[in-house]
PAZA-881885 format. One record per residue (C-alpha): residue number from 1; residue in one letter; y, z negated, x negated. Coordinates in steps of 0.05 Angstrom, whole numbers, plus 5000, padded with zeros to 4 digits. Layout:
BEGIN
<atom><nr>NUM</nr><rest>A</rest><Y>Y</Y><Z>Z</Z><X>X</X></atom>
...
REM end
This chain:
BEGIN
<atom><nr>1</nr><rest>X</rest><Y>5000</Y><Z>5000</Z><X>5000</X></atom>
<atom><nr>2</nr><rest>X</rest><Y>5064</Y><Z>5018</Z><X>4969</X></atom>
<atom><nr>3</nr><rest>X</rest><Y>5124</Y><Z>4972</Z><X>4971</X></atom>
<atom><nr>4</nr><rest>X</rest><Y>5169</Y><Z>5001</Z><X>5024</X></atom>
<atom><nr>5</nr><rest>X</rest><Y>5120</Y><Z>5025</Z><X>5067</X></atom>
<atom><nr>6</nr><rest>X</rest><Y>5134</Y><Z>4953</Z><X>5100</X></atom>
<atom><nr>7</nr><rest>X</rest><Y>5205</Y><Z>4974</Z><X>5120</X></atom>
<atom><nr>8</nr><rest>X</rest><Y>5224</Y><Z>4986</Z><X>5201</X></atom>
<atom><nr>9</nr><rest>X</rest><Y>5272</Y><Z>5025</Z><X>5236</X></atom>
<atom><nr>10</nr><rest>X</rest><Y>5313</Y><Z>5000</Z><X>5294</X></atom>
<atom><nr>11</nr><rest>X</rest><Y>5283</Y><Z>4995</Z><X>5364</X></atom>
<atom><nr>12</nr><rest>X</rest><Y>5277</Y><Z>5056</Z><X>5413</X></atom>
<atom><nr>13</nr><rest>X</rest><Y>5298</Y><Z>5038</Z><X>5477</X></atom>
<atom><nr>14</nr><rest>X</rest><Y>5308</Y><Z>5088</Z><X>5538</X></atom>
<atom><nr>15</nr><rest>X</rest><Y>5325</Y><Z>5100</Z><X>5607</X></atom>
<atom><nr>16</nr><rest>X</rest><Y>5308</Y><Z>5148</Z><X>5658</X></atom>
<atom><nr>17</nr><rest>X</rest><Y>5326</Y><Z>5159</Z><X>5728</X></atom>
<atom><nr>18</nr><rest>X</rest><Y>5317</Y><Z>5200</Z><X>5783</X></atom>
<atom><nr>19</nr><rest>X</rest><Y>5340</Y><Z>5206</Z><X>5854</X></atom>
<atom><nr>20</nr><rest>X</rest><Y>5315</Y><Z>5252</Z><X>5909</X></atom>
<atom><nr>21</nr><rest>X</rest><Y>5324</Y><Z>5270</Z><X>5989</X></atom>
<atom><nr>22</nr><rest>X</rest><Y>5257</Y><Z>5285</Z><X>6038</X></atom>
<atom><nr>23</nr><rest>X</rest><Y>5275</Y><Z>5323</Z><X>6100</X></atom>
<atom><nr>24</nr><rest>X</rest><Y>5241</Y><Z>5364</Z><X>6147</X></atom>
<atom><nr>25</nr><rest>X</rest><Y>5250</Y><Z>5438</Z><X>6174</X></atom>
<atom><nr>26</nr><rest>X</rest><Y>5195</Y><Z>5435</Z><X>6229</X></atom>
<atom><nr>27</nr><rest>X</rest><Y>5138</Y><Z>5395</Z><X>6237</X></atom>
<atom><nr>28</nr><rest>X</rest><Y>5094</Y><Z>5432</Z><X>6185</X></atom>
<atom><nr>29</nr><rest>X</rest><Y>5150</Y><Z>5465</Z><X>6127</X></atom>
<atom><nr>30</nr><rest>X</rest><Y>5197</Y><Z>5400</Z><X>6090</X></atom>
<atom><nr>31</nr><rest>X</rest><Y>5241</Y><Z>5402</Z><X>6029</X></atom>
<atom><nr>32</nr><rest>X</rest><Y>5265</Y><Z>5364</Z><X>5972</X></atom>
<atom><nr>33</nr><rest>X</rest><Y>5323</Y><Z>5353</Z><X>5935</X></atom>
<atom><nr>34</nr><rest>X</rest><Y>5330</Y><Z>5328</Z><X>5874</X></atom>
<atom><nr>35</nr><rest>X</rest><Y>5367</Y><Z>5303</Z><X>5800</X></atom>
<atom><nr>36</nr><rest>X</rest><Y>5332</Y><Z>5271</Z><X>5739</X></atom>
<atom><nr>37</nr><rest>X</rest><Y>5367</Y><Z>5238</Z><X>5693</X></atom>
<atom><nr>38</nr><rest>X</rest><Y>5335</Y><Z>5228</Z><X>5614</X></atom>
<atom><nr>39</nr><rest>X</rest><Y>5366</Y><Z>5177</Z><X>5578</X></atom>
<atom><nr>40</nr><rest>X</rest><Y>5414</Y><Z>5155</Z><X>5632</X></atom>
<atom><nr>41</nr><rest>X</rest><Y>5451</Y><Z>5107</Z><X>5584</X></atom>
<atom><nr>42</nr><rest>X</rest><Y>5457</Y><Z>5156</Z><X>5530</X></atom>
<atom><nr>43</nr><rest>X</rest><Y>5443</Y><Z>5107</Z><X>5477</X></atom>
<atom><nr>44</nr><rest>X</rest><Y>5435</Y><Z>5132</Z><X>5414</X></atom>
<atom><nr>45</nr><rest>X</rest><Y>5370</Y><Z>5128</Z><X>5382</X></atom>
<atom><nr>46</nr><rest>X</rest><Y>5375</Y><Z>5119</Z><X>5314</X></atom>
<atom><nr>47</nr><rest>X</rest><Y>5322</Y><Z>5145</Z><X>5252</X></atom>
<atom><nr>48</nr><rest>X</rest><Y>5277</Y><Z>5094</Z><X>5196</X></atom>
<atom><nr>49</nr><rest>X</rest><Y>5317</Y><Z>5077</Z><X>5136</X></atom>
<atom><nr>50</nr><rest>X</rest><Y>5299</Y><Z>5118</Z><X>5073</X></atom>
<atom><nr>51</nr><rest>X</rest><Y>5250</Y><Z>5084</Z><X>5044</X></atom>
<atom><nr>52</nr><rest>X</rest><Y>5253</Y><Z>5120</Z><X>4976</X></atom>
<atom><nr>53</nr><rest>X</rest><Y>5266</Y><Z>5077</Z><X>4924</X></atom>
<atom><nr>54</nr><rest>X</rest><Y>5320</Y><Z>5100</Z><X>4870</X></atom>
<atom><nr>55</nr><rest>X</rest><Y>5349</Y><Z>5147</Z><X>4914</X></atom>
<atom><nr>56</nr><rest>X</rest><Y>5432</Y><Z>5141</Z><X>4928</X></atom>
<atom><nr>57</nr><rest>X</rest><Y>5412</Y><Z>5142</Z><X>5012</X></atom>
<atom><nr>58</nr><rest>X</rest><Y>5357</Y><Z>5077</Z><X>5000</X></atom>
<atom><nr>59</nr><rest>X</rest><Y>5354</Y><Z>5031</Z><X>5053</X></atom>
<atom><nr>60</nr><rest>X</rest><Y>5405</Y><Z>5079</Z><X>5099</X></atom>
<atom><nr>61</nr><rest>X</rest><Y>5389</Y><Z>5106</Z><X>5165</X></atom>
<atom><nr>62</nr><rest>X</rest><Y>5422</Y><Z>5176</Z><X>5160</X></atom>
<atom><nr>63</nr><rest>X</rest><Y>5402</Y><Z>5202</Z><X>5225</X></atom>
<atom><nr>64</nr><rest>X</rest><Y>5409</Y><Z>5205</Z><X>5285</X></atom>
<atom><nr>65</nr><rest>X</rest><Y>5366</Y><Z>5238</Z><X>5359</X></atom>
<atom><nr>66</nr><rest>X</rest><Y>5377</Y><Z>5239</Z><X>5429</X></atom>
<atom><nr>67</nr><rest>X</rest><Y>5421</Y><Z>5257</Z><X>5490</X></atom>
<atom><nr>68</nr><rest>X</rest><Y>5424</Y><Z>5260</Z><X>5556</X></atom>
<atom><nr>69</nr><rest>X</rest><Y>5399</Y><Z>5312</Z><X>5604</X></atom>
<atom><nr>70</nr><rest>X</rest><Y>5405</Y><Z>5324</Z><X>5675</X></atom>
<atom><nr>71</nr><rest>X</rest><Y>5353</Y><Z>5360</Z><X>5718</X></atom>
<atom><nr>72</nr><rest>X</rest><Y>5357</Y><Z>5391</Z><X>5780</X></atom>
<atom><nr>73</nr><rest>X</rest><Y>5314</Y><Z>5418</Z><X>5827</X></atom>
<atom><nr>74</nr><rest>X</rest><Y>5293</Y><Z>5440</Z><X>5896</X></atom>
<atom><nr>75</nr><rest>X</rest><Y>5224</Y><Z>5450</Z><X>5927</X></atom>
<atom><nr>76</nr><rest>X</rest><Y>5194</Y><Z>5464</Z><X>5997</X></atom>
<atom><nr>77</nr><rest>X</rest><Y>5125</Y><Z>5446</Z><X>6017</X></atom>
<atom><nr>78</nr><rest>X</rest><Y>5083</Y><Z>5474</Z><X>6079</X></atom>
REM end
């Protein structure tokens, strides 16, 4: 086991969210409306720490992932 293989990144935390609308055309054909939300918070979600040691970036976390994004959709069922 090498030395730095012991070091952790930050914690990965995330939201999602959706909200949607049932109705009915006739007894037999509905719809639905809808919006999903991924990463509703938009936290940033941050990469391990370089774990190389020596190098002039050790122990930083130089990146970064993540961003919201919105779905929509619209379906109807017989």
């Amino acid at each position: 086991m090498k030395r730095n293989d012991s070091i952790d990144g930050p914690g990965y935390v995330n939201l999602d969210a959706s909200i949607f609308k049932r109705f009915s055309f006739t007894e037999r054909i509905g719809g639905e409306l809808r919006a999903d939300f991924f990463d509703f918070t938009n936290t940033p979600h941050f990469g391990n720490p370089n774990g190389s040691f020596g190098s002039a970036t050790f122990g930083r976390v130089t990146g970064a992932f993540g961003e919201r994004l919105v779905r929509f959709g619209a379906r109807i069922t017989f």
